[in-house]
C-alpha atoms as one frame of an Amber mdcrd trajectory, in Angstrom:
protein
  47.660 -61.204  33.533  46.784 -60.143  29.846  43.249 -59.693  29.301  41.248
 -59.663  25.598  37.997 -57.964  25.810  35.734 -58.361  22.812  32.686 -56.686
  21.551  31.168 -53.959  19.563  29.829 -51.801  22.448  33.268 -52.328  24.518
  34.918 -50.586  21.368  32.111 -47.689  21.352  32.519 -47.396  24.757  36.535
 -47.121  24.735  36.473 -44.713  21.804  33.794 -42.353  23.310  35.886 -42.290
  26.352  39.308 -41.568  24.213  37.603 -38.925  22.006  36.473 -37.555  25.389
  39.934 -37.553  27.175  42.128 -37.300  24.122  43.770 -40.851  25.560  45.422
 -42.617  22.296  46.465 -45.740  24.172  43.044 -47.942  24.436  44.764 -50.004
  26.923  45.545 -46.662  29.039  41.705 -45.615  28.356  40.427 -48.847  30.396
  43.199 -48.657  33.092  42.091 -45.016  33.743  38.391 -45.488  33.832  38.336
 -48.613  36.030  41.113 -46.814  38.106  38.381 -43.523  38.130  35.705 -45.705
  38.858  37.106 -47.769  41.692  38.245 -44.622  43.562  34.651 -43.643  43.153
  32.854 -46.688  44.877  35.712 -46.340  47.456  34.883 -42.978  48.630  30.922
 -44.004  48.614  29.717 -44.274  51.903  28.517 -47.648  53.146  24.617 -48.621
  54.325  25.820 -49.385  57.647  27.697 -46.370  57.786  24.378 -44.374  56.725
  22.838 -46.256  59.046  24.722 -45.788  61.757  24.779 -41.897  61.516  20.449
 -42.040  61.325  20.460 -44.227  64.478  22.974 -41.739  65.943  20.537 -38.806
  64.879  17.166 -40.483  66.262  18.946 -41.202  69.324  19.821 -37.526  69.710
  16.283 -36.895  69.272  15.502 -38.930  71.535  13.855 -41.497  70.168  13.971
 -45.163  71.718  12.399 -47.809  69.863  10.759 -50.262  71.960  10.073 -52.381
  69.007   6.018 -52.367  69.823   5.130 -48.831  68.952   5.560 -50.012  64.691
   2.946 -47.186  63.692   4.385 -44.453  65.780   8.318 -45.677  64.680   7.102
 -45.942  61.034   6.064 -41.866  61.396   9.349 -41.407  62.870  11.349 -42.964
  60.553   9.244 -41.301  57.488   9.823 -37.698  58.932  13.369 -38.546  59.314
  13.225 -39.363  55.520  11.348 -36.335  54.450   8.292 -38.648  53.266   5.075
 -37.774  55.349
């Protein structure tokens, strides 16, 4: 499916990125940087991967939230963070 992508910053942005590479083809340019940038985001980890590897580490700590104790799991959670 052909695609026709207009605009004046589009063009800036292409060129930058050719001058950069020393890619001639503009339609290579965009194939490579989306390709670049997907395999990026793919490698990203996910939030409920994060969030399965902090629950993973508080458990090995041994903390057990009851769900009642919200001040004491709030200081928990902020010294897991690094922010008390």
């Amino acid at each position: 499916m052909a695609m026709l992508i207009k605009g004046e910053e589009i063009d800036i942005l292409v060129a930058r990125y050719c001058a950069m590479t020393g890619e001639k083809n503009k339609s290579e340019a965009v194939r490579k940087a989306l390709a670049a940038q997907i395999e990026t985001l793919s490698r990203k980890e996910s939030l409920a991967d994060r969030v399965v590897k902090i629950q993973q580490e508080a458990a090995a700590l041994g903390f057990v939230s009851t769900g009642t104790d919200i001040e004491g799991d709030k200081a928990f959670m902020d010294e897991m963070w690094g922010e008390n």
